[in-house]
C-alpha positions, 0 to 999 in steps of 0.5 A: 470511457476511461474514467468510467472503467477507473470507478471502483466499486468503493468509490461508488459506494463512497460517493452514495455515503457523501451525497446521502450525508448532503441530503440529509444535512439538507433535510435536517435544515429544512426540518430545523427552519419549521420546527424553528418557525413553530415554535416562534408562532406558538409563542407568538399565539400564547404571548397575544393571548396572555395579553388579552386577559386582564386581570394580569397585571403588568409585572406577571406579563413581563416576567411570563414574556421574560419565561417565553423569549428564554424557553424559546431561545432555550429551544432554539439552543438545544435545536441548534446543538442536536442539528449541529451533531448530527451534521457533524456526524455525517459529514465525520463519516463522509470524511473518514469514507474519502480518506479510506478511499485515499489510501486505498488509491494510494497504496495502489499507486504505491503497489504498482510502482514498487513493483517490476512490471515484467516479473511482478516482483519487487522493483530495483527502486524498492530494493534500494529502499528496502536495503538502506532500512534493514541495513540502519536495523542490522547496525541498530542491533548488530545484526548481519544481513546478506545481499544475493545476486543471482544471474540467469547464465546467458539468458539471452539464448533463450531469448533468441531461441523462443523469443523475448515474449516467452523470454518474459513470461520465463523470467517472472515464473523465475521471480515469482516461483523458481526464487520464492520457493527458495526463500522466507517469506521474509526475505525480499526478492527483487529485479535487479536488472536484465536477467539479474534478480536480488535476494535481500536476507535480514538477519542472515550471516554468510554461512546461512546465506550460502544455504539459501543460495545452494537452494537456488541454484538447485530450484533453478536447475530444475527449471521451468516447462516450455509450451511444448512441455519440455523443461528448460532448465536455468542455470545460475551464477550468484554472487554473495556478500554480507554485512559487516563482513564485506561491507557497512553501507549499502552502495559497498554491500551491493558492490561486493555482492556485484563483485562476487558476482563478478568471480563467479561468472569467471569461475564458472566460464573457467569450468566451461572451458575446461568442459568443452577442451575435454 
């Protein structure tokens, strides 16, 4: 049952594309052994009957034989190379349909583990590839790159007051919505861990990184809706750093955004303190 529902489509039609190759080059035999067999008693016949006359004499008769084995061999040549190539187109076509479904099954494979199986957006596994790349780009052509670490602020209430299965679906609308909104289509947008996102900013100094956040914190502010329709709001914390600014390598820049991080969490539970003494 299992294998059944993995079928595709594509690998059905390429498994009819190789069995008809198969039958083909199957037939084309069959139809080169006859044709084959014709033309080797059609000689025959003529060379039995050249022989009959008499009046040819013997050299005539060896060069006539001469003219029939090398037309024949000829033949048989030219038989040989027409079948040959139409066998190899086939089994051409076979090849480059199996190699199309190979990377077809290996871009999913490749799709379904770079992706966080939670909130459908990038994996940190990615991230970290992801990083270490642009990272090597932006030292090639001295260019800054910033690395966002956004947290959802105490998250886990949420969790606790409408369960962790909502608590999921809240954090891949977050991910795939909320964040997206927020940033180019050319910024990576990834899980960073928990409730924990990382927004990866190519090209992107401080300044206009900071931009990018401000726009965050605003999307998240403005949350989500809830089943009962509600907004539930999500506030964030984000912490920032920037290549070369803060860090040259790629463990050193995620430990300054972590840091950044860090600050931030203090800062802010700093103001709610100061709130709730008021």
């Amino acid at each position: 049952m299992e294998m059944a529902q993995a079928t595709s489509p594509k690998s059905a039609s390429y498994k009819k594309t190789v069995t008809r190759a198969r039958n083909r080059i199957v037939a084309l035999s069959a139809q080169q052994v006859r044709m084959q067999g014709a033309v080797v008693g059609m000689i025959y016949v003529v060379t039995l009957a050249w022989f009959q006359v008499p009046q040819v004499n013997v050299l005539i008769s060896a060069v006539v034989l001469w003219a029939l084995l090398a037309s024949l061999l000829g033949l048989l040549f030219y038989l040989n190379r027409r079948s040959s190539r139409a066998t190899a187109a086939l089994y051409q076509t076979a090849v480059e349909d199996m190699e199309r479904e190979l990377q077809d099954l290996t871009s999913n494979v490749n799709q379904s583990t770079i992706l966080d199986k939670t909130t459908g957006i990038f994996a940190y596994e990615y991230l970290d590839a992801r990083l270490k790349e642009e990272m090597a780009r932006a030292q090639r052509y001295g260019r800054p790159i910033t690395l966002l670490i956004v947290d959802l602020v105490q998250f886990h209430l949420v969790n606790d007051k409408h369960g962790r299965l909502l608590g999921n679906q809240i954090l891949r609308r977050f991910g795939l919505n909320i964040l997206k909104t927020a940033v180019r289509n050319s910024d990576i947008i990834a899980r960073y861990g928990g409730d924990e996102f990382a927004i990866l900013l190519p090209e992107t100094n401080a300044q206009e990184a900071s931009v990018v956040a401000r726009r965050v914190t605003e999307a998240a502010a403005r949350g989500t809706l809830l089943p009962n329709g509600q907004r539930l709001p999500l506030p964030v914390v984000i912490g920032l750093a920037t290549y070369p600014k803060d860090a040259v390598t790629p463990p050193t820049l995620m430990a300054a955004a972590e840091q950044a991080l860090l600050k931030a969490k203090k800062a802010t539970g700093s103001q709610s303190e100061a709130l709730a003494r008021t």
